[in-house]
VEXDREN-2710 file (C-alpha; in Angstrom, 1 decimal):
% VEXDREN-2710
k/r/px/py/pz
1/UNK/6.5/24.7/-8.8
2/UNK/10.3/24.8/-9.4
3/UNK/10.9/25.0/-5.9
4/UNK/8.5/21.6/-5.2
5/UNK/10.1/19.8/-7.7
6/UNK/13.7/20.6/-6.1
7/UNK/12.2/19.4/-3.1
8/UNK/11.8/16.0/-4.1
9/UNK/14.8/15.8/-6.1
10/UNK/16.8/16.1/-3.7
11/UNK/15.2/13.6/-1.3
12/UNK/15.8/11.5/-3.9
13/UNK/19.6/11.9/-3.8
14/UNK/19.4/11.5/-0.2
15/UNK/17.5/8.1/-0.1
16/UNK/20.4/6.9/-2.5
17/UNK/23.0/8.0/-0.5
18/UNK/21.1/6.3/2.7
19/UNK/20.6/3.1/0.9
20/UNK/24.3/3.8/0.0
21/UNK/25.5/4.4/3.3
22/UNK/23.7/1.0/4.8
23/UNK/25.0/-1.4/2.1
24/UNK/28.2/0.0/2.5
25/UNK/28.3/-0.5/6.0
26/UNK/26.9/-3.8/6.1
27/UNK/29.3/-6.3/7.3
28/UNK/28.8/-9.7/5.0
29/UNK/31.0/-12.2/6.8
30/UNK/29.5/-15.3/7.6
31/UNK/28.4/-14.9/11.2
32/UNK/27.6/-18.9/11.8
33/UNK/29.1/-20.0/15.0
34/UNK/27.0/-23.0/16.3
35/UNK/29.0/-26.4/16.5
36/UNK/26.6/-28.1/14.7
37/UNK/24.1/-27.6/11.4
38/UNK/20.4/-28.5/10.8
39/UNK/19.5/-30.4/7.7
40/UNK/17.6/-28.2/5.3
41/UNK/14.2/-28.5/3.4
42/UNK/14.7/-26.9/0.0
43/UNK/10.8/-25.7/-1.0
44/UNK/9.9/-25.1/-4.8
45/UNK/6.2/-24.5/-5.4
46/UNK/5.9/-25.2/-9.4
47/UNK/2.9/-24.9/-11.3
48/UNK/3.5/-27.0/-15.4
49/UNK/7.6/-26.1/-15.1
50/UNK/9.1/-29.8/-15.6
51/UNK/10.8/-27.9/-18.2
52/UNK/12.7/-25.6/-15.7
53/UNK/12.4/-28.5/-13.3
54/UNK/14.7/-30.8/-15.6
55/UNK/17.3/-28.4/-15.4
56/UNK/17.3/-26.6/-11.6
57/UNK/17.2/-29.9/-9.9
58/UNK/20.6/-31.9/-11.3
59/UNK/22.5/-28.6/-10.2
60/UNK/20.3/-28.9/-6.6
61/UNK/21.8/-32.1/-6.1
62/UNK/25.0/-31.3/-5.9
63/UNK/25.7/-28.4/-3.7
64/UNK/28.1/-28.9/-1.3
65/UNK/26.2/-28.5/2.6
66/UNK/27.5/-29.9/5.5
67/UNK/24.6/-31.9/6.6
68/UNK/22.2/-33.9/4.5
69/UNK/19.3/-31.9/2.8
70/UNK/16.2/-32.7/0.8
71/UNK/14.0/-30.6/-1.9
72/UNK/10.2/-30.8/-1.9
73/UNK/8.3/-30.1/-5.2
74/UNK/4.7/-28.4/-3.6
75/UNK/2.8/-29.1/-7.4
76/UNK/0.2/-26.3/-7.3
77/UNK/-2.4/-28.7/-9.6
78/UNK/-0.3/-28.8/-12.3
79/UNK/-1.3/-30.8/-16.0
80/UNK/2.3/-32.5/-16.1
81/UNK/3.5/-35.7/-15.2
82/UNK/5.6/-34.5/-13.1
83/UNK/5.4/-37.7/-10.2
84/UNK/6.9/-39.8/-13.3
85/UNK/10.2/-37.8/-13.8
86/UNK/10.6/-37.8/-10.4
87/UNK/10.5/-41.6/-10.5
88/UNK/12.7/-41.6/-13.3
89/UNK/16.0/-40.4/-10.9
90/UNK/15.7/-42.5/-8.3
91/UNK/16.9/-39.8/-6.1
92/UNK/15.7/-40.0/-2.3
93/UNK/16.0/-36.7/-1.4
94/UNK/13.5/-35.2/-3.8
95/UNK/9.7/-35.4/-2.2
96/UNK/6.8/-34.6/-4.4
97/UNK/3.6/-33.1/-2.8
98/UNK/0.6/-32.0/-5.0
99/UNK/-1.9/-30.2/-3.6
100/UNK/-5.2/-31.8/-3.1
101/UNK/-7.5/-30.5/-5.1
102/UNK/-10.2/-29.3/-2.0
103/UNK/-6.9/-26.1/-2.0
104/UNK/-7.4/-23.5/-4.4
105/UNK/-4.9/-22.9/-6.3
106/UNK/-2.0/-19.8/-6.0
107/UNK/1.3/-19.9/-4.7
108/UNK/0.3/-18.4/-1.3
109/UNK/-1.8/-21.3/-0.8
110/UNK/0.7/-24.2/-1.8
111/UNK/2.6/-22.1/0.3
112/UNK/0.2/-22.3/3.2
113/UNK/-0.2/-26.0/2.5
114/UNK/3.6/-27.2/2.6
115/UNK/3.6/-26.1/6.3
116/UNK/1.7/-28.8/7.1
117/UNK/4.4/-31.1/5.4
118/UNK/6.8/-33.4/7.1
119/UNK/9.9/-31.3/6.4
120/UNK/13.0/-30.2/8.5
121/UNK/12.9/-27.0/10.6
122/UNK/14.9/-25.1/8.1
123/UNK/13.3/-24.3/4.7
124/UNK/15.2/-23.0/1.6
125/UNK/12.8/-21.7/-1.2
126/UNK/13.2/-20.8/-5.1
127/UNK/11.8/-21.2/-8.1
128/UNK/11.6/-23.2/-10.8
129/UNK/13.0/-21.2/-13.3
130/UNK/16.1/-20.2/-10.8
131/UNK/19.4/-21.4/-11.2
132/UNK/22.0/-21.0/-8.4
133/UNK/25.4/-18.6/-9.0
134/UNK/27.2/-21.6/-7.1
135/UNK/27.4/-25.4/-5.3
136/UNK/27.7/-23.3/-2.4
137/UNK/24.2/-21.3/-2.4
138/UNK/22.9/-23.4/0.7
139/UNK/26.1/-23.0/2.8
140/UNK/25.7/-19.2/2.0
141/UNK/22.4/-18.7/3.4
142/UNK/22.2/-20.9/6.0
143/UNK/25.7/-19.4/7.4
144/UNK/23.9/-16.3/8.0
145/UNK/21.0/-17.6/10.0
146/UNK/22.0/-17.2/13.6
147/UNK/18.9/-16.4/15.9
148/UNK/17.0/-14.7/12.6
149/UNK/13.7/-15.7/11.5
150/UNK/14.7/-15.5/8.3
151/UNK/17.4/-14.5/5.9
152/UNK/17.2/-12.6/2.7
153/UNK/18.9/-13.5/-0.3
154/UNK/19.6/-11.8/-3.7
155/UNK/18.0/-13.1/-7.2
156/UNK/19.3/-11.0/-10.2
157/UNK/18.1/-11.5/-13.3
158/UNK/20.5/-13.5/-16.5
159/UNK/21.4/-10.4/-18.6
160/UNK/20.4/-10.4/-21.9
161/UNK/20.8/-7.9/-24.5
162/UNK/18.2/-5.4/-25.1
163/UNK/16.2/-2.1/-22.9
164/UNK/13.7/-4.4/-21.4
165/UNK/16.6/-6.4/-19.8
166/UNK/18.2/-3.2/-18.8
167/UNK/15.3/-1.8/-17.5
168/UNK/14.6/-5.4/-15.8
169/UNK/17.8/-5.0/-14.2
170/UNK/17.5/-1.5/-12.5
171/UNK/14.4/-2.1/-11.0
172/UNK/16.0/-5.3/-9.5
173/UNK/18.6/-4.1/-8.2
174/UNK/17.0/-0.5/-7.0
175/UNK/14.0/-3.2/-5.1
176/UNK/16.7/-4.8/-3.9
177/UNK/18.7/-2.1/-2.3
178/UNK/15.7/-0.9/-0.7
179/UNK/14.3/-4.1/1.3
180/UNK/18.5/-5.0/2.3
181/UNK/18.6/-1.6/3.4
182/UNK/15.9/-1.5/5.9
183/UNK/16.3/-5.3/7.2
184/UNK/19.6/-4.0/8.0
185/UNK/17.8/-1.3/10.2
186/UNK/16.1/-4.0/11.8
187/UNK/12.4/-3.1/10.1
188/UNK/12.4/-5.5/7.1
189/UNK/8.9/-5.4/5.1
190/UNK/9.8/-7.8/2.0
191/UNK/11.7/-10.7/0.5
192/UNK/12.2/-12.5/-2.7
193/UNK/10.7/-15.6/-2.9
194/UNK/13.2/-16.6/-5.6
195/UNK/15.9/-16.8/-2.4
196/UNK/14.6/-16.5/1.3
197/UNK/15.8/-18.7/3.8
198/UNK/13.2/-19.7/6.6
199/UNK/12.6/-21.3/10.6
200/UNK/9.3/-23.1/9.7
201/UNK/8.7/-22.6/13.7
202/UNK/8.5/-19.1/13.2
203/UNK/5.7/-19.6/10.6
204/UNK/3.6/-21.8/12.7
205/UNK/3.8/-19.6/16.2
206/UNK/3.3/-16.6/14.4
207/UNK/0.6/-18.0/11.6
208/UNK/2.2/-15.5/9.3
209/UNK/-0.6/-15.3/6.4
210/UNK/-3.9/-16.1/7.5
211/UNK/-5.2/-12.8/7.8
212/UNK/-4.6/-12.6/3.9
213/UNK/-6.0/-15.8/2.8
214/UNK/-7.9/-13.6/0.1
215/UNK/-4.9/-12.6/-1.4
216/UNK/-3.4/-15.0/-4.1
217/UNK/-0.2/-14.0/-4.3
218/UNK/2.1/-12.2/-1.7
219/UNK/3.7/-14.6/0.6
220/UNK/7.6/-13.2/0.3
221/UNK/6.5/-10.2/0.7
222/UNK/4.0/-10.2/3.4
223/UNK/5.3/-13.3/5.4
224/UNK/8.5/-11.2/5.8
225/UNK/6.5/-8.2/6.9
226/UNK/4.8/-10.3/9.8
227/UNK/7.7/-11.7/10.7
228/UNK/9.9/-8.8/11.5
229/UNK/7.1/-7.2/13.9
230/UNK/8.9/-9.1/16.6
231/UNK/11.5/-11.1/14.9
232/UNK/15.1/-9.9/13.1
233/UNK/15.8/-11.0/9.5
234/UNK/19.2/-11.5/8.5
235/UNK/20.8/-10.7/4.8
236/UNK/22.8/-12.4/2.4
237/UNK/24.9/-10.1/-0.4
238/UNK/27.9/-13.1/-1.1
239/UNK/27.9/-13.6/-4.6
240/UNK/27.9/-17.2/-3.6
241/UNK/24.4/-16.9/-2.4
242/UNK/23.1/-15.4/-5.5
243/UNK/19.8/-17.1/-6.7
244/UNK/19.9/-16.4/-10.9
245/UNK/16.3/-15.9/-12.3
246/UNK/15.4/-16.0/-16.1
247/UNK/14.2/-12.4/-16.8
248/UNK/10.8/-11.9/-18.9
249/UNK/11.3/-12.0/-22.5
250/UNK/8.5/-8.8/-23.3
251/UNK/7.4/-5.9/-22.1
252/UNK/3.7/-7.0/-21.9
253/UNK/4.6/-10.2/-19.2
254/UNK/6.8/-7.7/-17.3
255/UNK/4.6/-5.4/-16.5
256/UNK/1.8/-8.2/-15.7
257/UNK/4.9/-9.4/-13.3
258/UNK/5.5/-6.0/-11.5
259/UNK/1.2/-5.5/-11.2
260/UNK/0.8/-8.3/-9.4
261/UNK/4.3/-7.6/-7.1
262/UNK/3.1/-4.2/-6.1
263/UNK/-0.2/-5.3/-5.3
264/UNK/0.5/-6.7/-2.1
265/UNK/2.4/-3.0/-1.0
266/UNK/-1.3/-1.8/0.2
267/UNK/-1.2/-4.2/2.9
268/UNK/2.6/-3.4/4.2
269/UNK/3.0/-1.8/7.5
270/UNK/2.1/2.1/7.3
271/UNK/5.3/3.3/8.1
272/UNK/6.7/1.3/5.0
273/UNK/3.9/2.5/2.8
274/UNK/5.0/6.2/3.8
275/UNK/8.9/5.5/3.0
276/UNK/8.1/3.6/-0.4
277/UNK/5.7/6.2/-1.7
278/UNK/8.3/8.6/-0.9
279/UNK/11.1/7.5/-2.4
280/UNK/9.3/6.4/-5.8
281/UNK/7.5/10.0/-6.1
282/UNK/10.6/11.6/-5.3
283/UNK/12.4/9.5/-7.6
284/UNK/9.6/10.3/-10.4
285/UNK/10.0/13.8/-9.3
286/UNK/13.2/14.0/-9.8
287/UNK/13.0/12.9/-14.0
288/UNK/10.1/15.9/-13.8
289/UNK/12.6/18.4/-12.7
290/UNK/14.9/17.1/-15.7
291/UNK/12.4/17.9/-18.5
292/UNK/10.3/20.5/-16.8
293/UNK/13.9/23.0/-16.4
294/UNK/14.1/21.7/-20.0
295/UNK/11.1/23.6/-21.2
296/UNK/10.7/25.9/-19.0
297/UNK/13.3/26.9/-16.8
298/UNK/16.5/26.4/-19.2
299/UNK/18.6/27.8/-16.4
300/UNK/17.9/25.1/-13.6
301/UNK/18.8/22.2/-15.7
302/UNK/22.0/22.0/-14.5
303/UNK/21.2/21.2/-11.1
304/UNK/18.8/18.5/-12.1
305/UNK/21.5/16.9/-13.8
306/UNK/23.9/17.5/-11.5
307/UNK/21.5/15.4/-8.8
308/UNK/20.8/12.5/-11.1
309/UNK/24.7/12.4/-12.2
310/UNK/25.4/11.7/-8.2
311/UNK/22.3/9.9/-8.0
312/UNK/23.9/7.5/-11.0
313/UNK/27.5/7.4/-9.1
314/UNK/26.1/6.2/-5.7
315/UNK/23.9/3.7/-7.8
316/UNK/26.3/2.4/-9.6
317/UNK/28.7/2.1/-6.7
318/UNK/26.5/-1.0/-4.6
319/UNK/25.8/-2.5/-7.9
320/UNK/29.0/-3.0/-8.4
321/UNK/30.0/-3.4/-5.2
322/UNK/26.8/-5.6/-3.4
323/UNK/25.1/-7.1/-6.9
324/UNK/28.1/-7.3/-9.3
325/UNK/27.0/-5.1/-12.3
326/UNK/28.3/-2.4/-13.4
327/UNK/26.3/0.4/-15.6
328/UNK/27.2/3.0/-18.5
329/UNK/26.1/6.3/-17.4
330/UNK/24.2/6.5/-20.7
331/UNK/22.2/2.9/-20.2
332/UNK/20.9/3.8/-16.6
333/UNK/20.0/7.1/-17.8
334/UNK/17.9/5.3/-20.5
335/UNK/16.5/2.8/-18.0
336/UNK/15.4/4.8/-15.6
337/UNK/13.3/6.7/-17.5
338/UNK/11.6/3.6/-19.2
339/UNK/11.6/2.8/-15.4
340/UNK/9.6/5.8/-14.2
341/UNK/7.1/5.9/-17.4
342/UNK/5.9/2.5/-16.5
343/UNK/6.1/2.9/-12.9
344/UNK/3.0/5.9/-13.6
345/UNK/1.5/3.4/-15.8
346/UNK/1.4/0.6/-13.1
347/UNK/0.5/2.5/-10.0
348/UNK/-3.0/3.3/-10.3
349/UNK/-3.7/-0.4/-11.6
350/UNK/-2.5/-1.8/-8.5
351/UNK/-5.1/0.4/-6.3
352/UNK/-8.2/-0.6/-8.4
353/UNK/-7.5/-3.7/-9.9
354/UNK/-6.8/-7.6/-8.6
355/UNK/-4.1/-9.7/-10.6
356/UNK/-5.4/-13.3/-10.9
357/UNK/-3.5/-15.2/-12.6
358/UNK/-0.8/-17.0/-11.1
END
C-alpha cells in the first residue's frame, strides 16, 4: 500500500516539474509580423448581467488596437432591457443580438447562433462579469495569432480575502498550467471562455460543436478540443492580456461552477482523459500518502513532505512567474487540501449527473 501511494506521489511531482519545465520554456514575445491587422469582433454572450454590462463595456471602449473593432452583446433570452441601455450610449460599435426565441437557451447555443452573425473574421470573447488587467488586452491577443486557430488567454480571479478565494485561486492557476502546458505541445484540449481569441473560419469549415448540440454548456472547452485535431492554438501569458474574473462569493456556487466545468471532460479526446485522470489521482494520492504515513507509517512522513514541499516550490515558481501571485507555503498547503476534499466530492457527480442550469 505504502509502496502504491509513493508511486503516485511522485508522478505527481513529476507532472509539476513537466508543467514547470514547459511554462518555463515558453517563449511569450509577441510573434505578430504581418504588415497589416484585421479588425476584431469582441463576443459576450450575457444572460440578465446589465449590471456587469454597465461596467465591462466603458473600459471595452477604450482599448487601444490598431484597427477599428466592434463588441456584440449575443442576449441569451434575457428579462432586462438591455436594447435600451444600449441606446442610451450612442456608441456604433456596440451590436446587440438576442436570440430568437425558436433557440433554446445555454451559452453553447448563443454561441452556435452568433456564428451566423455578421461579424469580422476575428472574434474576441469574455464575459460579462470580466474586467480587463489593461487598454492593451486586444493588442495582446491578437499579437499572438499568427497562422493559429485560436489563442488562449489567461483569466485569474480578483483576490479577495478568505479560503474559498484561496482555494479559488489554486485551482485556477493549477487548470491553467495544465491546458498552457499541453497547447504548448501542440495537443491543446481546453480554453477559457472568459479569454480565447478565435478565426470564425475555422469554426465554420470545421463545424466545431454540432456533434454536442445535447450538451448545454462546453463550448471553450470542447471547441478548442476540435480545433486542435488539425489546427495549432497559440498562448497568451503577458500580464497585459490578462482577462480579470469576479470569483464566486460561497462555497455552494463554486462547486455548482466546477460541476458543470468538468462535465464536459468525458467527452475530451482519450489520450487527455488518461493524462487528466492521472495527474488529479496522483495529485489526490499524493495528500493520501501525507496522512496515511501520519497514522500509520510515522517513519515515511518525511518523504511525503519532502515531495509536496518541491511540489509547492515548482508551483509557486510559474505563479509567480506566468500568473503573477505569489503563495505562503502555509496558505497552498491549506488550499490544496480544501482543493482535493472537494475534488472527491465533485468527481462522481460529474459521471452520473447533468448540470442544467446556465
Amino acid at each position: 500500500m505504502i509502496l502504491f501511494i509513493s508511486i503516485f506521489s511522485v508522478i505527481s511531482l513529476l507532472y509539476t516539474l513537466w508543467m514547470v519545465r514547459q511554462l518555463d520554456s515558453e517563449d511569450n514575445k509577441n510573434t505578430e509580423s504581418r504588415a497589416g491587422y484585421e479588425p476584431v469582433s469582441i463576443l459576450i454572450i450575457v444572460k440578465n448581467e446589465l449590471k456587469n454590462l454597465q461596467e465591462l463595456i466603458p473600459v471595452l471602449m477604450h482599448q487601444k488596437f490598431k484597427v477599428p473593432y466592434d463588441i456584440h452583446l449575443i442576449d441569451d433570452h434575457s428579462d432586462e432591457d438591455i436594447p435600451q441601455w444600449i441606446t442610451s450610449l450612442s456608441e456604433k460599435k456596440i451590436i446587440y443580438h438576442r436570440v430568437p426565441d425558436s433557440i433554446p437557451e445555454g451559452k453553447k447555443r448563443a454561441f452556435q447562433y452568433a456564428l451566423s452573425l455578421e461579424t469580422h473574421e476575428i472574434w474576441l470573447l469574455t464575459d460579462a462579469d470580466c474586467t480587463p488587467a489593461s487598454d492593451e488586452w486586444i493588442q495582446s491577443m491578437y499579437d499572438r495569432l499568427d497562422a493559429h486557430a485560436a489563442v488562449l488567454g489567461y483569466s485569474p480571479y480578483t483576490v479577495t480575502r478568505g479560503w474559498l478565494n484561496k482555494v479559488i485561486q489554486l485551482e485556477t492557476i493549477y487548470t491553467a498550467m495544465l491546458y498552457f502546458s499541453y497547447a504548448i505541445r501542440g495537443t491543446a484540449y481546453m480554453g477559457v471562455g472568459r479569454n480565447i481569441l478565435y478565426r470564425k473560419k475555422a469554426f465554420l469549415q470545421l463545424n466545431a460543436l454540432r456533434k454536442y448540440d445535447h450538451l448545454l454548456s462546453g463550448d471553450d472547452d470542447l471547441s478548442i478540443n476540435e480545433l486542435a485535431r488539425n489546427q495549432t492554438i497559440g498562448i497568451q501569458l503577458d500580464p497585459e492580456s490578462f482577462m480579470i474574473s469576479a470569483p464566486k462569493s460561497s462555497f455552494a456556487e463554486w462547486v455548482h461552477q466546477k460541476k458543470r466545468h468538468v462535465s464536459t471532460a468525458k467527452y475530451y479526446r482519450v489520450n487527455h482523459q488518461i493524462s487528466l485522470a492521472l495527474f488529479y489521482f496522483s495529485l489526490i494520492m499524493s495528500w493520501v500518502g501525507v496522512f496515511y504515513s501520519l497514522f500509520v507509517f510515522p517513519k515515511f512522513l518525511i518523504l511525503f513532505l519532502l515531495c509536496k514541499l518541491m511540489n509547492f516550490f515548482s508551483f509557486n515558481h510559474i505563479s509567480r512567474k506566468r500568473m503573477h501571485h505569489s503563495w505562503y507555503f502555509l496558505d497552498w498547503l491549506i488550499a490544496e487540501v480544501i482543493y482535493i476534499c472537494t475534488l472527491i466530492y465533485i468527481s462522481p457527480f460529474t459521471m452520473i449527473k447533468k448540470v442544467k442550469k446556465w
